[in-house]
N, C-alpha and C positions, 0 to 999 in steps of 0.2 A: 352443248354442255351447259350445266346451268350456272350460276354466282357462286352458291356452297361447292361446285365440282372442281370448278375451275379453282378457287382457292384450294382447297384439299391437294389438289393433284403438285400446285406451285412448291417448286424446288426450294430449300432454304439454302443461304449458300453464305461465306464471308471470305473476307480481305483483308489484308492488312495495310494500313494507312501508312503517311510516311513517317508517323512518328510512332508508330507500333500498336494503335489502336484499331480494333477489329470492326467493321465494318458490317454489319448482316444489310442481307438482301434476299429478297424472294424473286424466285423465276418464274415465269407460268405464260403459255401460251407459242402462239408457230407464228413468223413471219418476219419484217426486218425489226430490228432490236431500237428498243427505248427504253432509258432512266428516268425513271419517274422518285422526284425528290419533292417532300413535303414541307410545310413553313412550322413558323414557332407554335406553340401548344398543340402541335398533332402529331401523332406516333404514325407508323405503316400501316397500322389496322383501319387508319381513319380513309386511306385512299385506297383499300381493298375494292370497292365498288367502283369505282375509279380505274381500276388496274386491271382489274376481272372483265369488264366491257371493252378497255382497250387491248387484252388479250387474244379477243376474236381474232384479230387482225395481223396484232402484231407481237413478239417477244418481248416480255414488258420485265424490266427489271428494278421491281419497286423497293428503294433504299430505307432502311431505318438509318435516320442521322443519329453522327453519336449523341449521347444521352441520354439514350431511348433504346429499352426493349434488349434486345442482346447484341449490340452492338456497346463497344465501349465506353466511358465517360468524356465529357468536355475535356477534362484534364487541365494542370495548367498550363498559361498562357492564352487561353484559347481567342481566339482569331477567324475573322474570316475565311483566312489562307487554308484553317484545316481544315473547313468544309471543303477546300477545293482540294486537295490532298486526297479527302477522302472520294470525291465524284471521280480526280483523276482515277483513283487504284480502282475501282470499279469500272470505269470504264473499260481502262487496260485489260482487265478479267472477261470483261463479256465481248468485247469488240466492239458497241454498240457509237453509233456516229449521231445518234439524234437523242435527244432529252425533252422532258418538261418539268418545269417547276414551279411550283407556287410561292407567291409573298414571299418569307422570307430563303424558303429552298429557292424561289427565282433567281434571288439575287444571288446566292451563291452558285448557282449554273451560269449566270450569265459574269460574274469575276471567274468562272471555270474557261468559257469558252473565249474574255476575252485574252485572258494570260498563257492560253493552250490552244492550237488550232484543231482540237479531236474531234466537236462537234460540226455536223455537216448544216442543222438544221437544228434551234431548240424552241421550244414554243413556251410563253411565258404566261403563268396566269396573277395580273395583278402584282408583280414583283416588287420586291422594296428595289426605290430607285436613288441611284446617286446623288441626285438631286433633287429629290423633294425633300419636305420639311419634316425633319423628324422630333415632336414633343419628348423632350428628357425631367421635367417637371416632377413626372410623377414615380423617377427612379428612386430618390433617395429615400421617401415613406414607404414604397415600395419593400425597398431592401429591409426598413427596417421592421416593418411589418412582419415578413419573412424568418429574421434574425429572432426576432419575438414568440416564434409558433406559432402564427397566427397568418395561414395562408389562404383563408377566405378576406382577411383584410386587404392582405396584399392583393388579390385580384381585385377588389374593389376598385383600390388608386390605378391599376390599368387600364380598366375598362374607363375609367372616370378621366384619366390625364393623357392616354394614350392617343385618344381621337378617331377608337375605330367605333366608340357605341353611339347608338344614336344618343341626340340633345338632350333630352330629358333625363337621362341616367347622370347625363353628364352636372346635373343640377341638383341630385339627390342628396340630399346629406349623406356624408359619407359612411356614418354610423349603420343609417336605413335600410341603404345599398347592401352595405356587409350582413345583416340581419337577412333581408331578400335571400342572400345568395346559400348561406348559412342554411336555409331552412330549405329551399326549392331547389337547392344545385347539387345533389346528393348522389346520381346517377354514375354510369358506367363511363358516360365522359367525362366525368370531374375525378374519376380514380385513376384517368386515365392521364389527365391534362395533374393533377396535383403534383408528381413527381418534376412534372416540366417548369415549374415556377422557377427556379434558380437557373435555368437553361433560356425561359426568355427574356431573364434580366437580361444577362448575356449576351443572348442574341441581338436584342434590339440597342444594345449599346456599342455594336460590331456596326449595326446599322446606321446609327449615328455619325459613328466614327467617317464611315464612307460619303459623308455630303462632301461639295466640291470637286468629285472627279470626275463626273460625267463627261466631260471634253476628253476623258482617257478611253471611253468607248465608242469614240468615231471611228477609228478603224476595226470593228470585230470582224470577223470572217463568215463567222457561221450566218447563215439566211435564219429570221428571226421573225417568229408571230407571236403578236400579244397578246391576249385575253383581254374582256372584263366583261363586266354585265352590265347592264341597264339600271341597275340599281345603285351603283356605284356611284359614290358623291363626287360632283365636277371636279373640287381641287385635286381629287386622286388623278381622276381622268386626264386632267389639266395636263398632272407630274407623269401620268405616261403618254399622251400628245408629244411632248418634250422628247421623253426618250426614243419613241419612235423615229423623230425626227435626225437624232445624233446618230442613231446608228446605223450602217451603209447601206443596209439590205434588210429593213423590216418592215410589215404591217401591223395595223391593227384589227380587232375583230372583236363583235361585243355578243355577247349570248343575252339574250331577252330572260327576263326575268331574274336574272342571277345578280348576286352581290360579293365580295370578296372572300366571300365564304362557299363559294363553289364546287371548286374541284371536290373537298370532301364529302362522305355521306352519300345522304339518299341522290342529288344532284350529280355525284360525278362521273355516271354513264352518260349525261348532256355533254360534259367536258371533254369526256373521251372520245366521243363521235366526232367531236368536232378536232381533236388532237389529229386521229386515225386519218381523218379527211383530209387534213395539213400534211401527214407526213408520206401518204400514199399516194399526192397529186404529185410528188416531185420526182 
């Protein structure tokens, strides 16, 4: 079956959270069951390739986080917790015992699995971790960029204060940067990721919030593989060395050529292969 088949044929389904927010998900594919949850500025559509390769193999239940697409809004209070609200009520719906997640969806699988014993195995790609450094710098002109209309500014100061772009961006005048983006970033992911901008302030200030507890996931249950790619900068690698290390039953595994920008896109049939391989040797 091909990539457009398999997407087509995929079930659309929802839940409801525990605080009454609807949860979409799509189904597609035969074999044992996975949650596949995405990180901040990417919708379900971005790990469609992703999900459609790891279909082959396995019953893939790929999540829109709230915010995003027909699934609910953040709403107030929002919290890490209701990402895990939301993985648990899906879970519950499908049966499903293994996950994977990326960046920021990692980290919300892995505060899933370790507050809940449901997952048997989840595999992480690059996850925001409890303990690394997370830059809040670039929140506040962030927001107010935002607040202003003006949400190619505000990506500007993230990409620039957040520390995931490379060097040189990171040195542009800010003005420049925003012109660049303004003019070249016009596409089907930027319609796609623009709605998201109020959702990753959010997010990565959940993320922040969480440094310091990493000694609260020495005991998780679930058996735990980690991702990253060879491109990835040491201090990242460093902060997941570490987490590997706290938690009782994990590896690490690094895919060639990739950077933390993997699982999504043309890339995430690499991811998947390598997912499907993890959850089929066990």
């Amino acid at each position: 079956m091909s990539y457009d088949a398999r997407v087509v044929s995929a079930l659309l389904r929802s839940v409801r959270s525990a605080d009454g927010t609807p949860i979409s998900f799509r189904t597609m594919g035969n074999g044992p069951s996975v949650i596949v949850v995405g990180g901040a500025l990417f919708t379900a559509q971005d790990y469609l390739p992703l999900a459609s390769a790891l279909s082959r193999s396995c019953t893939v239940h790929l999540v829109e986080r709230r915010g995003r697409g027909a699934s609910g809004p953040l709403g107030p209070g929002y919290s890490l917790r209701k990402e895990v609200d939301d993985l648990l009520a899906v879970q519950a719906e499908t049966g499903a015992r293994s996950a994977f997640g990326h960046s920021y969806g990692g980290l919300a699988l892995l505060e899933t699995a370790r507050s809940s014993p449901v997952f048997d195995h989840i595999v992480l790609y690059e996850p925001g971790t409890p303990g690394g450094h997370v830059a809040t710098g670039w929140m506040s002109p962030y927001r107010e960029r935002l607040d202003a209309g003006d949400p190619y500014g505000a990506f500007a100061h993230f990409l620039q204060g957040s520390g995931g772009a490379p060097g040189f961006v990171a040195k542009l005048p800010h003005w420049y940067l925003r012109t660049v983006l303004r003019i070249g970033f016009r596409g089907q992911r930027w319609q796609r990721m623009r709605p998201l901008l109020e959702a990753n302030l959010a997010e990565h200030e959940q993320l922040a919030a969480q440094q310091g507890r990493l000694d609260e996931f020495a005991d998780l249950v679930a058996a735990t593989t980690v991702l990253c790619g060879t491109r990835t900068p040491s201090t990242t690698r460093a902060e997941l060395d570490v987490l590997v290390d706290t938690l009782p039953n994990a590896t690490i595994d690094t895919l060639n050529g990739l950077d933390h920008f993997g699982p999504e896109g043309k890339s995430g049939p690499i991811v998947a292969d390598r997912i499907a391989a993890f959850l089929l040797d066990r």
